[in-house]
ZAFITI-90252 format. One record per residue: residue in one letter; chain; y negated, z negated, x negated of N, C-alpha, C, CB in turn. Coordinates in Angstrom, 2 decimals. Glycine has a CB too. Layout:
// residues N
   resn   chain    nnorth       nup     neast   canorth      caup    caeast    cnorth       cup     ceast   cbnorth      cbup    cbeast
      A       A         Y         Z         X         Y         Z         X         Y         Z         X         Y         Z         X
...
***
This chain:
// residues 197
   resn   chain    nnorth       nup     neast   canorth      caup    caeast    cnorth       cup     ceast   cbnorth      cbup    cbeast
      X       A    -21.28      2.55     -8.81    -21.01      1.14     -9.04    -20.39      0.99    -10.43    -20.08      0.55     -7.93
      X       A    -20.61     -0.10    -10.88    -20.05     -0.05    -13.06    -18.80     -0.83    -12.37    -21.38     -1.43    -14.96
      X       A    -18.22     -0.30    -13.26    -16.59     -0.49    -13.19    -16.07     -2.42    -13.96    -15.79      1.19    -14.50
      X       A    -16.82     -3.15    -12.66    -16.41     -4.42    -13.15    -15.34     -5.11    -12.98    -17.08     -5.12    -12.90
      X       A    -14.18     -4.23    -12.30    -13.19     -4.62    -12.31    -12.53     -4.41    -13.71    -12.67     -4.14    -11.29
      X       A    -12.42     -3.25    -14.10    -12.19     -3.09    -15.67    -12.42     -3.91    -16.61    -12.79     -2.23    -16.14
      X       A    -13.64     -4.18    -16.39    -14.65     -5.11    -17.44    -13.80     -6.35    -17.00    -16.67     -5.21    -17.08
      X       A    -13.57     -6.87    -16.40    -13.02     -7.98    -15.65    -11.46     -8.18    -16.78    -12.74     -7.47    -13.67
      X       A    -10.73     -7.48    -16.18     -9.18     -7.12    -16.89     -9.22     -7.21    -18.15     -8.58     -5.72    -16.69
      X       A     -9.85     -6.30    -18.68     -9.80     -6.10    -20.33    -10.32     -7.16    -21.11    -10.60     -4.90    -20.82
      X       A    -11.78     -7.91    -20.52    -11.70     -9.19    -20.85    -11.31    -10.62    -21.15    -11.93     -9.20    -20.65
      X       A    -10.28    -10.40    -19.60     -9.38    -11.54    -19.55     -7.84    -10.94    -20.75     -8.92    -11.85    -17.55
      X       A     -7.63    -10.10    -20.43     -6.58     -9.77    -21.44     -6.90    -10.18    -22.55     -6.27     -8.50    -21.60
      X       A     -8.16     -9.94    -22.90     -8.73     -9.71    -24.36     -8.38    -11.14    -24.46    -10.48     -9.14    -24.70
      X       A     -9.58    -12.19    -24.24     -9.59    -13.39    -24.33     -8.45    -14.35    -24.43    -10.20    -13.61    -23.52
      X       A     -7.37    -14.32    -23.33     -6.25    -14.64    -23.01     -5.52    -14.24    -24.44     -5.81    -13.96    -21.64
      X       A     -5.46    -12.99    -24.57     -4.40    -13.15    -26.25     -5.34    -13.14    -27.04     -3.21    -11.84    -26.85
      X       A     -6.44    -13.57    -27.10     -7.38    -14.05    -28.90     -6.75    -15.37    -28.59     -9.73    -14.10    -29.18
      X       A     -6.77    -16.17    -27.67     -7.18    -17.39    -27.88     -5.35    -18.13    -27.61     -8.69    -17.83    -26.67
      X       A     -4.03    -17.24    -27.31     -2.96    -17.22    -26.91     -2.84    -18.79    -25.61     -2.02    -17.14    -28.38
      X       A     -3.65    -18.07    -24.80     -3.45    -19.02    -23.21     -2.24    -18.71    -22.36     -4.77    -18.71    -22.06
      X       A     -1.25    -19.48    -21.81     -0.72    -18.38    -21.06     -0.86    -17.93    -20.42     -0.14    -18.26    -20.75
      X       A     -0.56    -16.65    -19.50     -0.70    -15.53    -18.91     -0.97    -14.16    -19.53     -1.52    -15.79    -18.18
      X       A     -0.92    -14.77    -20.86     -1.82    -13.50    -21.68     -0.87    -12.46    -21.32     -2.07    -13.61    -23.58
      X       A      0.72    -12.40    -21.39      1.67    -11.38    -21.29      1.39    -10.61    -19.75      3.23    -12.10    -21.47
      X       A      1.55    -11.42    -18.95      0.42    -10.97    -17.96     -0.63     -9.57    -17.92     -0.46    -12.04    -18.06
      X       A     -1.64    -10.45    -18.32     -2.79     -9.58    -18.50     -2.57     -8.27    -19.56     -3.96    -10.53    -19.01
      X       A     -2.06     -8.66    -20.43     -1.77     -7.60    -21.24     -0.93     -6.35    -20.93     -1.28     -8.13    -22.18
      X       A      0.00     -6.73    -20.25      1.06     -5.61    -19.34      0.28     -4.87    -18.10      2.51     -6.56    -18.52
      X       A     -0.97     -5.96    -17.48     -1.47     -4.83    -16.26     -2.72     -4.16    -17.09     -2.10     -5.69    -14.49
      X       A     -3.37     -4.64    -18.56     -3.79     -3.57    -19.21     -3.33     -2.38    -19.79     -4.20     -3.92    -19.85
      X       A     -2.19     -2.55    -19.97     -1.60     -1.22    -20.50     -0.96     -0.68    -19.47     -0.63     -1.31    -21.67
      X       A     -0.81     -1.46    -18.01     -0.72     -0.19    -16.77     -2.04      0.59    -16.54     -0.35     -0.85    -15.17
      X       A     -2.61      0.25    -17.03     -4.24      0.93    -16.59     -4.26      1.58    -17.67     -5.75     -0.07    -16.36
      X       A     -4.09      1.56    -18.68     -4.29      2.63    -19.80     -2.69      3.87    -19.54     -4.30      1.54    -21.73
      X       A     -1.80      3.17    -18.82     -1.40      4.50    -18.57     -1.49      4.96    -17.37     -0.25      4.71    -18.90
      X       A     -2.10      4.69    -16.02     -2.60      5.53    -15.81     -3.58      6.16    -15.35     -2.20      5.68    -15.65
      X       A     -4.70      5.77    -16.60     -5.65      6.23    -17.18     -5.40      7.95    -17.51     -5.84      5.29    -18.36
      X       A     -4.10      7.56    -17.99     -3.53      8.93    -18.86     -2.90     10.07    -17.53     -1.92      8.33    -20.19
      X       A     -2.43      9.20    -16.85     -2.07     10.28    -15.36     -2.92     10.76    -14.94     -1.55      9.81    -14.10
      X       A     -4.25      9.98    -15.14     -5.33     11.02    -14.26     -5.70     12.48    -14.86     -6.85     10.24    -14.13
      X       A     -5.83     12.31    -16.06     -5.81     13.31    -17.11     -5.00     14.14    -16.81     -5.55     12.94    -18.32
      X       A     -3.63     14.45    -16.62     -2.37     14.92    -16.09     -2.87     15.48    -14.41     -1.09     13.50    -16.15
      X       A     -3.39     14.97    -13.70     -3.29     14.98    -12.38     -4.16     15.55    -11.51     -3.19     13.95    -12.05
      X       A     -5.48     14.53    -11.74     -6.69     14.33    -10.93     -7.09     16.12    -10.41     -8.07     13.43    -12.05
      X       A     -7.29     16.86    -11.50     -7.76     17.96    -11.11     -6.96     18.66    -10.13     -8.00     18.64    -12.12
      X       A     -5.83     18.72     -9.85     -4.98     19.05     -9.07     -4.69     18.75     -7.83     -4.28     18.92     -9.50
      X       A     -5.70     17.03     -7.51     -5.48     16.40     -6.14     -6.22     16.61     -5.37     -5.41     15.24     -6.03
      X       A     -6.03     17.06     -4.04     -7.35     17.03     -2.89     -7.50     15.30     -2.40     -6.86     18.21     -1.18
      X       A     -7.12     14.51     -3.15     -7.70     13.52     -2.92     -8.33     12.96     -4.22     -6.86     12.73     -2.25
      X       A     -9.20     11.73     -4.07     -9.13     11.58     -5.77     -8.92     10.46     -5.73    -10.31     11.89     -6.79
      X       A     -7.57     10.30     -6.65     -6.48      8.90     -6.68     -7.19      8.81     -7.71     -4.64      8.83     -6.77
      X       A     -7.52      7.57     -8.14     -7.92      6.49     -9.61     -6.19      6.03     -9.69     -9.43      4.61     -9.20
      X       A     -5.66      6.43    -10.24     -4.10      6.10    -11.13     -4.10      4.75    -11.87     -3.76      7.32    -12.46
      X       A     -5.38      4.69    -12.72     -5.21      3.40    -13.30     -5.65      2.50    -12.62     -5.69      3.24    -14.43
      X       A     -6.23      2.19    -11.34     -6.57      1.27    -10.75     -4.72      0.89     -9.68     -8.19      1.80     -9.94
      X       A     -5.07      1.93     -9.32     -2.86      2.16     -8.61     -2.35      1.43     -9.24     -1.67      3.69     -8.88
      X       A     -1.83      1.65    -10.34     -1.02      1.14    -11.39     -1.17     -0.19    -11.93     -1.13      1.91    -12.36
      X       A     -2.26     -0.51    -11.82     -2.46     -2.36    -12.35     -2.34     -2.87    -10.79     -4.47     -2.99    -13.32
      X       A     -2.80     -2.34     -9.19     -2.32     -3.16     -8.48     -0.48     -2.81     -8.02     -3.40     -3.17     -7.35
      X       A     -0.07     -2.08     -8.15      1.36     -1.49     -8.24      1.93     -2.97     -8.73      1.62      0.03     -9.44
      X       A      1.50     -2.85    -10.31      2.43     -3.67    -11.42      2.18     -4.89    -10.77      1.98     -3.66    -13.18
      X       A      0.85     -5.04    -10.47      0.96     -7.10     -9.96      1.91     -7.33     -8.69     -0.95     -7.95     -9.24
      X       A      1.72     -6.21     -7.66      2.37     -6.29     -6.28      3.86     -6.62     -6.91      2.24     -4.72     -5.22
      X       A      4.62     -5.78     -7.61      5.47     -6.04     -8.51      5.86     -7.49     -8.87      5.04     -5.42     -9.48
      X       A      4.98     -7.99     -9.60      5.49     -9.59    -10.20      5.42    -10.24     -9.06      4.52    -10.47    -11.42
      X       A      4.22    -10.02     -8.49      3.82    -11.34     -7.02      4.78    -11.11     -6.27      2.28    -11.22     -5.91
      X       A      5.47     -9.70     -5.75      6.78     -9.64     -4.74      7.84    -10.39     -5.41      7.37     -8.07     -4.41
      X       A      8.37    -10.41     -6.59      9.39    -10.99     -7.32      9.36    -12.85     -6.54      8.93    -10.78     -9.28
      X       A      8.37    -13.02     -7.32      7.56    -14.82     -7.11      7.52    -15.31     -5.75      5.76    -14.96     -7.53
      X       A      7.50    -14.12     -4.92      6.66    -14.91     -3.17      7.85    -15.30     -2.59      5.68    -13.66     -1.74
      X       A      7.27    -15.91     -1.84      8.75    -16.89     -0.60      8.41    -16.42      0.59      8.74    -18.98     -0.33
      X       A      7.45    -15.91      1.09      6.72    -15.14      2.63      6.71    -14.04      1.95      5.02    -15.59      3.42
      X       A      7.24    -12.78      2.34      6.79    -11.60      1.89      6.73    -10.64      3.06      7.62    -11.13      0.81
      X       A      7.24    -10.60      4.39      7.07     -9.58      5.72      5.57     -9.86      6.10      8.22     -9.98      7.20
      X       A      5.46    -10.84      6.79      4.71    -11.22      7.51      3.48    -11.09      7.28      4.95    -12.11      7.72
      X       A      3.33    -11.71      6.20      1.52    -11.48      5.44      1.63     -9.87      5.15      1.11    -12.57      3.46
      X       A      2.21     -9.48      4.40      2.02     -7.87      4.42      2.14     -7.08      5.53      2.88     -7.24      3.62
      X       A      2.69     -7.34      6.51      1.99     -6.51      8.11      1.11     -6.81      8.15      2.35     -6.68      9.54
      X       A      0.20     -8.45      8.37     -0.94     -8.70      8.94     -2.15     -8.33      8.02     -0.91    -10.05      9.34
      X       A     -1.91     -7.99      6.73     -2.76     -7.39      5.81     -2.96     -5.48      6.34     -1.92     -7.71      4.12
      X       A     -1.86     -4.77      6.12     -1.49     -3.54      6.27     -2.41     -3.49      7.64      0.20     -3.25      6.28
      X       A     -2.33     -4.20      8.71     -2.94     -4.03     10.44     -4.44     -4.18     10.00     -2.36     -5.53     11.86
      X       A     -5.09     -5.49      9.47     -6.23     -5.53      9.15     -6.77     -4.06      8.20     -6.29     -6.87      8.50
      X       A     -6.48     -3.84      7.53     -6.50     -2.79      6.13     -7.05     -1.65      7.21     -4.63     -2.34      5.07
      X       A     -5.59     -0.97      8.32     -5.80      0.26      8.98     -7.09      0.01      9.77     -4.55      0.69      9.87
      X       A     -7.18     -1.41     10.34     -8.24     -1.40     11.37     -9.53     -1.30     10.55     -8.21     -2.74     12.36
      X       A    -10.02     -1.69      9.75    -10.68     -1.28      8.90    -11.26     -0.33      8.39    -10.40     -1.48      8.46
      X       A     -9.75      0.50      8.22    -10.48      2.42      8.24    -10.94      2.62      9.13     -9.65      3.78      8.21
      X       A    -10.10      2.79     10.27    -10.71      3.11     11.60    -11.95      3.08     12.32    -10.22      2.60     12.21
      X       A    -12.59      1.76     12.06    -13.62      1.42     12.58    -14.70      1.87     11.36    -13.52     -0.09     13.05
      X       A    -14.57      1.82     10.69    -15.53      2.22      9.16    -15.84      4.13      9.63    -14.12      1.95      7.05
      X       A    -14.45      4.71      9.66    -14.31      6.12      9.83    -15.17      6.86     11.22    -12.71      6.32      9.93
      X       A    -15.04      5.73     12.76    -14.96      6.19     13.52    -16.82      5.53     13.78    -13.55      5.98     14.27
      X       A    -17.08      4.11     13.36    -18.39      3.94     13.51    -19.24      3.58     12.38    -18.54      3.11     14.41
      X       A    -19.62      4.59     11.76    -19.83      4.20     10.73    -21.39      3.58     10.32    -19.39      5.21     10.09
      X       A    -21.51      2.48      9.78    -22.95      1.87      9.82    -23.19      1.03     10.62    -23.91      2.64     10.04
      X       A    -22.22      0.87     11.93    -22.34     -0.43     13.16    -22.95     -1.73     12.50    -20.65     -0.95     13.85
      X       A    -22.02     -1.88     11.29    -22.15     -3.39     11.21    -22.76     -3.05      9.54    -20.40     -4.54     11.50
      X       A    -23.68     -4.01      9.28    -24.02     -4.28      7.88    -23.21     -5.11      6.90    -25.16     -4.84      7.90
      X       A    -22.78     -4.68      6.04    -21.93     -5.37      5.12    -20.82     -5.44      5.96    -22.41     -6.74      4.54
      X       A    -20.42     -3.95      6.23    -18.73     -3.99      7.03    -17.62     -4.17      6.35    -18.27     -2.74      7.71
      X       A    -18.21     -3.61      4.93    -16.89     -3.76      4.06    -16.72     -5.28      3.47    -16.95     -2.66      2.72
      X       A    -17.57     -6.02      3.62    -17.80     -7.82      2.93    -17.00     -8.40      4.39    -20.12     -8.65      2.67
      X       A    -16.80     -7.85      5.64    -16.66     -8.53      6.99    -14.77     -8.11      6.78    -17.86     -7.63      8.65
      X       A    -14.57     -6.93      6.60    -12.87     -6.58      6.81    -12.54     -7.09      5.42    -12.31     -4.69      7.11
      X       A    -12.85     -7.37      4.10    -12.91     -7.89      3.20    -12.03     -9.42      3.69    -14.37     -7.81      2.74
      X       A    -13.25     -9.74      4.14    -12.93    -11.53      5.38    -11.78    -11.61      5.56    -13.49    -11.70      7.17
      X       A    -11.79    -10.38      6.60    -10.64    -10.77      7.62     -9.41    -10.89      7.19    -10.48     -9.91      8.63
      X       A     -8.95     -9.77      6.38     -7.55     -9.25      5.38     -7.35    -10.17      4.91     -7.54     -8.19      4.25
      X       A     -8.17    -11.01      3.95     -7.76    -11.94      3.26     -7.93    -13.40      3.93     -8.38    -11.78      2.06
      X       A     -8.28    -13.25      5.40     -8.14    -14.31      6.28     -6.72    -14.67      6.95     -9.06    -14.05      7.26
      X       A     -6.20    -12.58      7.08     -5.11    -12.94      7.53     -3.37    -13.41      6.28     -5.04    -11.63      8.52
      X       A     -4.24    -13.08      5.26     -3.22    -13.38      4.82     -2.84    -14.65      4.29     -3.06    -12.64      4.17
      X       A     -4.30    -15.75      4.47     -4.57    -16.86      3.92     -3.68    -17.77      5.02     -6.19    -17.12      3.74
      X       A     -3.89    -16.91      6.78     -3.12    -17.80      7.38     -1.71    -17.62      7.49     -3.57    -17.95      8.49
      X       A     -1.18    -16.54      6.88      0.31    -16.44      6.69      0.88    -16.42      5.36      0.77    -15.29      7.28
      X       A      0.39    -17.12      4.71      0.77    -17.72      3.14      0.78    -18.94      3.12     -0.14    -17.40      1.99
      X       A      1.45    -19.13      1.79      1.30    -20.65      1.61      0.77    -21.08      0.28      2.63    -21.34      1.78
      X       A      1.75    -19.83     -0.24      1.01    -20.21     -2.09      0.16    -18.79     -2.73      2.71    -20.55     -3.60
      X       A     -0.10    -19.00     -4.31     -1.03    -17.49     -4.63      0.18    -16.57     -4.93     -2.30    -17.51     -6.21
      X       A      1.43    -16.28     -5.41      2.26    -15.74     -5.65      2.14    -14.94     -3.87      3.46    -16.71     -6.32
      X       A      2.28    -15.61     -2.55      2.25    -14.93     -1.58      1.01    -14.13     -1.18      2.60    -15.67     -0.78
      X       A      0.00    -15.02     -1.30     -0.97    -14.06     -1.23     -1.33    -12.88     -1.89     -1.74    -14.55     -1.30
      X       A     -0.67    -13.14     -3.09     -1.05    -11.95     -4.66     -0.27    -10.67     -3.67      0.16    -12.47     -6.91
      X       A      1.03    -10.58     -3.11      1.87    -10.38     -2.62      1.73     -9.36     -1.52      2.27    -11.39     -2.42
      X       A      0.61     -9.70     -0.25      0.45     -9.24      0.66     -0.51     -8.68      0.55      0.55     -9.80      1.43
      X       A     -1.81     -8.81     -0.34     -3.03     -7.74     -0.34     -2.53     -7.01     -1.53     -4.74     -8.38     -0.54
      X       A     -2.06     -7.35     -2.25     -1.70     -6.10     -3.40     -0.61     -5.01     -2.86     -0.96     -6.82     -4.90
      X       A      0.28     -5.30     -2.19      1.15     -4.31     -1.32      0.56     -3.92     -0.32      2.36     -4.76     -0.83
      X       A     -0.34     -4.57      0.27     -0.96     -4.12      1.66     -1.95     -3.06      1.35     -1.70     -5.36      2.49
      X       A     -2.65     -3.41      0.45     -3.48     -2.38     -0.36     -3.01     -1.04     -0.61     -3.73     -2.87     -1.62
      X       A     -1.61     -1.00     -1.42     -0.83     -0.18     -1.88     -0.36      0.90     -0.10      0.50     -1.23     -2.83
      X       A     -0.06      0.12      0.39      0.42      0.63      2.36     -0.54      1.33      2.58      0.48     -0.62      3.86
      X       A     -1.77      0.71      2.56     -2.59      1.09      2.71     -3.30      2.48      2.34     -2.88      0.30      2.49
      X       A     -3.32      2.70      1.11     -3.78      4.31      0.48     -2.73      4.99      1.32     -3.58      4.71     -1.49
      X       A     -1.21      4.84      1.11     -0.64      5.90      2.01     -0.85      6.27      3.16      0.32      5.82      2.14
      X       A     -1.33      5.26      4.13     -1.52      5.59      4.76     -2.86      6.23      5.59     -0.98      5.04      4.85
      X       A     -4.00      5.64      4.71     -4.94      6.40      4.99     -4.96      7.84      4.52     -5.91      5.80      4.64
      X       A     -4.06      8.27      3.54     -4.19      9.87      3.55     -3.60     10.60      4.62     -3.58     10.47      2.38
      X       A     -2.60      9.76      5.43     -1.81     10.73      6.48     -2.45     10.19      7.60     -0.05     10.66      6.57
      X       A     -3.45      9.23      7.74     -4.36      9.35      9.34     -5.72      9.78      9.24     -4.54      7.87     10.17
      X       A     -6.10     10.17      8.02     -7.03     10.75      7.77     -7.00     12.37      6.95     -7.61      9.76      7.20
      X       A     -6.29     13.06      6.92     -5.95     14.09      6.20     -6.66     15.48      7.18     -4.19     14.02      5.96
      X       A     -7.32     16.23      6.68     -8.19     17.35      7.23     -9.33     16.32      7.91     -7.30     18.52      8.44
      X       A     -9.46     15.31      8.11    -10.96     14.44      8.49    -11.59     14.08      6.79    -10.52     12.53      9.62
      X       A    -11.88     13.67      5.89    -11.80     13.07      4.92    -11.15     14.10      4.00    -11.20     11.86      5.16
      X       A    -12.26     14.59      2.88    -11.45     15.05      1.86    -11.88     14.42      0.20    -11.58     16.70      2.00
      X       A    -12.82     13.84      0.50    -13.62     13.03     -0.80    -13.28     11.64     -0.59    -15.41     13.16     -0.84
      X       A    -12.40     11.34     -0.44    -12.33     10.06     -0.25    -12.00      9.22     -1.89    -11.16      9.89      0.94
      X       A    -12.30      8.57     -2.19    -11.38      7.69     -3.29    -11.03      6.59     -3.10    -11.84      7.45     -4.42
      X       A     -9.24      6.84     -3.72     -8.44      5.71     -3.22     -8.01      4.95     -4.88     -6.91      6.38     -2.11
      X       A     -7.90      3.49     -5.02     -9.09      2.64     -4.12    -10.53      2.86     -4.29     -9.02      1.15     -4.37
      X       A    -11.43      2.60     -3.45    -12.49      2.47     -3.56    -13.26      1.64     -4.93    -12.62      2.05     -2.43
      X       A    -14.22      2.17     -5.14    -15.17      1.08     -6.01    -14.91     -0.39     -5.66    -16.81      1.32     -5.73
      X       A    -15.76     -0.64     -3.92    -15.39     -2.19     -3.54    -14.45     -2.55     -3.68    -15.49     -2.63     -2.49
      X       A    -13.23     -1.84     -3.08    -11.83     -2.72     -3.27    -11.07     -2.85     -4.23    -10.98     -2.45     -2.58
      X       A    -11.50     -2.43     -5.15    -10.95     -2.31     -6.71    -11.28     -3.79     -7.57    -11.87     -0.87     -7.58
      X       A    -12.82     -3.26     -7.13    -13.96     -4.64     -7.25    -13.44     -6.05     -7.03    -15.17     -4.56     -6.09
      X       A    -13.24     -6.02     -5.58    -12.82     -7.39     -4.76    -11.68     -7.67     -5.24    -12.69     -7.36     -3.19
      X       A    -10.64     -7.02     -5.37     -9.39     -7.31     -5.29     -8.86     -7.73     -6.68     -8.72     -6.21     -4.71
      X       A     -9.74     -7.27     -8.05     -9.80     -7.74     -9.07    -10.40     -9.45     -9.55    -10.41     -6.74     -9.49
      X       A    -11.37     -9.38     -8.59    -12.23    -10.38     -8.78    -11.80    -11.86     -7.78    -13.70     -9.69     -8.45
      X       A    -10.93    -11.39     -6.65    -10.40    -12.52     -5.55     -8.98    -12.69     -6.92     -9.86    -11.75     -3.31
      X       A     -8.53    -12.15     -7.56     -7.26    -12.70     -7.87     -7.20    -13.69     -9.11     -6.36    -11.57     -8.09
      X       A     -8.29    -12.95    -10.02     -8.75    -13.63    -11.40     -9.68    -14.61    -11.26     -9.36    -12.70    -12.36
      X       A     -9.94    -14.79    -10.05    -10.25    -16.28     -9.71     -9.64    -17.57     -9.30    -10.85    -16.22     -8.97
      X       A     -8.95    -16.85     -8.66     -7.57    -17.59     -7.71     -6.50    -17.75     -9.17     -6.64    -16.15     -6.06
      X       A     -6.71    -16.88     -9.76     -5.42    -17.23    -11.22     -6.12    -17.97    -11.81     -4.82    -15.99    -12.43
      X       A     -6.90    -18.22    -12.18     -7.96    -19.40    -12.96     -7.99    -20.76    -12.55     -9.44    -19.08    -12.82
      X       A     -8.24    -20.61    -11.18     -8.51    -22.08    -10.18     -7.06    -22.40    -10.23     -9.23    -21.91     -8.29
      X       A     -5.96    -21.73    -10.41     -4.39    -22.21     -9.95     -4.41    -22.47    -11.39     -3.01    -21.02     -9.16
      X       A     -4.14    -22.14    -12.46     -4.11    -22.04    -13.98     -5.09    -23.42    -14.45     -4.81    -20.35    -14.56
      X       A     -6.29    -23.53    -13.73     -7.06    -25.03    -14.32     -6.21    -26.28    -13.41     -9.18    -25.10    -13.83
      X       A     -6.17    -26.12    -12.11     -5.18    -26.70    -10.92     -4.28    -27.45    -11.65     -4.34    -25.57     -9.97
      X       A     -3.24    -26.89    -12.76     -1.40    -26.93    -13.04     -2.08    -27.61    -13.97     -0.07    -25.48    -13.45
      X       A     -3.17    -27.32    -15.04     -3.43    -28.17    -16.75     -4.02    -29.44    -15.80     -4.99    -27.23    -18.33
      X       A     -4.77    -29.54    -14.80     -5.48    -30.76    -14.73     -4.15    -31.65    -14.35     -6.85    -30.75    -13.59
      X       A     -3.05    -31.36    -13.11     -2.02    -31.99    -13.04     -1.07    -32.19    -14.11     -1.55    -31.56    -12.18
      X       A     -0.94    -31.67    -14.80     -0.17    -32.04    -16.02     -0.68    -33.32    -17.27     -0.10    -30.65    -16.71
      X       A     -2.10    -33.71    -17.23     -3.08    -34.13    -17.81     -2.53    -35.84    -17.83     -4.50    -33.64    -17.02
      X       A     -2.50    -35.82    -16.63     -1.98    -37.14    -16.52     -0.43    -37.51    -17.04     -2.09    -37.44    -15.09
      X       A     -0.14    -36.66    -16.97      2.05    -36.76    -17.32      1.96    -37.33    -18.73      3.30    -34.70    -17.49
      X       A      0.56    -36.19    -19.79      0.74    -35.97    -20.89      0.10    -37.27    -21.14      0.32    -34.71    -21.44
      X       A     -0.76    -38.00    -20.66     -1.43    -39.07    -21.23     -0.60    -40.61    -21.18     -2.80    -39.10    -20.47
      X       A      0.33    -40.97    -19.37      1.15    -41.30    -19.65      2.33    -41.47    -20.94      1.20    -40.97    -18.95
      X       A      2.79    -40.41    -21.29      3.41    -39.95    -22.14      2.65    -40.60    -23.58      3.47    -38.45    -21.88
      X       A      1.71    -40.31    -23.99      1.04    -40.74    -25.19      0.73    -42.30    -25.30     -0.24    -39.98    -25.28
      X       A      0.78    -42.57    -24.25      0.37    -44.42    -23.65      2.05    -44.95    -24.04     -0.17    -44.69    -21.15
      X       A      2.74    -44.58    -23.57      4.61    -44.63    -24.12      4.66    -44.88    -25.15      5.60    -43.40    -24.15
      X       A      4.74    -43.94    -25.86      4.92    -43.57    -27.26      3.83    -45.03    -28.24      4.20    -41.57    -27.43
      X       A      2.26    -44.78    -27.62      1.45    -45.74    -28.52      2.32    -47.41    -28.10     -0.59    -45.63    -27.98
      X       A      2.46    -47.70    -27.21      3.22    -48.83    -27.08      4.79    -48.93    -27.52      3.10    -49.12    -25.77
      X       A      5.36    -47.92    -27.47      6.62    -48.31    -28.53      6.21    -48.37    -29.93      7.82    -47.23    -28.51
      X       A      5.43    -47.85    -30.43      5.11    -47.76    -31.66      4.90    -49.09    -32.03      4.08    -46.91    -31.90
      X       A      3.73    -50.08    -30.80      3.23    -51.24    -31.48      4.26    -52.29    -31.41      1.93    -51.72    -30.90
      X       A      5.41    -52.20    -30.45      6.38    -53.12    -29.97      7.34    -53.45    -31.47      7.32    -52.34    -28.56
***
């Protein structure tokens, strides 16, 4: 699979500070978590009987990070993420091929459950980026001598989880300028009428 989560990041970083939008500090800080550890894998990888992607870790690490800071729900959605996540392995591990597009279906659900125990994106950012994070640990210790090629995260969930957030930051980010739109025009309607008074 081409690494469009990458492509994703580095773009928006990119773009975000050519054009100085905010968030750029943002984007720019979970690019240079991925470039370092980019550099851990180098350091590491050969050494792991699993194969951790570090720089994918590390940019969802750093966001779980800001979004835990920001959230106002933070237990709750991250169990019901973490429960969905395990059930997920499980059934993937134990039947594998049952369902077509199993990983687009627990995809659903995770971010179903956390849609119904959130309120804002700071919470949601919150509970699949930590739940995610729960998650690798714990699939190495319920899967350890079953599973030795595994990669954590996966292509898909690297994928998804890049692509559900930088959407959701966009739609919230156009959301705040369109509400503000009106304050500012008010505001200019003020000003043109004191001027003429």
């Amino acid at each position: 699979m081409l690494p469009y989560g990458e492509w994703i990041l580095f773009s928006l970083a990119f773009g975000f500070w050519a054009e100085k939008i905010p968030g750029q500090r943002l984007l720019m800080f979970l690019a240079a978590g991925w470039l370092g550890g980019r550099a851990m894998e180098v350091f590491f990888t050969p050494y792991a009987p699993w194969n951790w992607h570090y720089a994918r870790l590390a940019v969802i690490f750093l966001f779980w990070i800001i979004a835990w800071r920001q959230a106002k729900r933070r237990v709750l959605p991250l169990f019901l993420v973490v429960v969905a996540l395990i059930s997920q392995d499980l059934f993937i591990v134990n039947e594998p091929g049952i369902f077509f597009a199993d990983q687009w279906l627990f995809a659903g659900v995770f971010v179903l459950a956390a849609l119904i125990s959130t309120h804002g994106y700071w919470d949601l950012a919150a509970a699949i980026s930590g739940g995610l994070l729960l998650n690798q640990v714990i699939f190495v210790f319920l899967f350890d001598g079953v599973l030795r090629l595994a990669e954590l995260p996966n292509d898909f969930t690297w994928n998804f989880w890049v692509v559900f957030f930088a959407l959701g930051g966009l739609v919230r980010a156009w959301k705040q300028a369109r509400a503000a739109l009106p304050a500012q025009e008010s505001g200019v309607r003020s000003q043109e009428s004191g001027v003429r008074s």
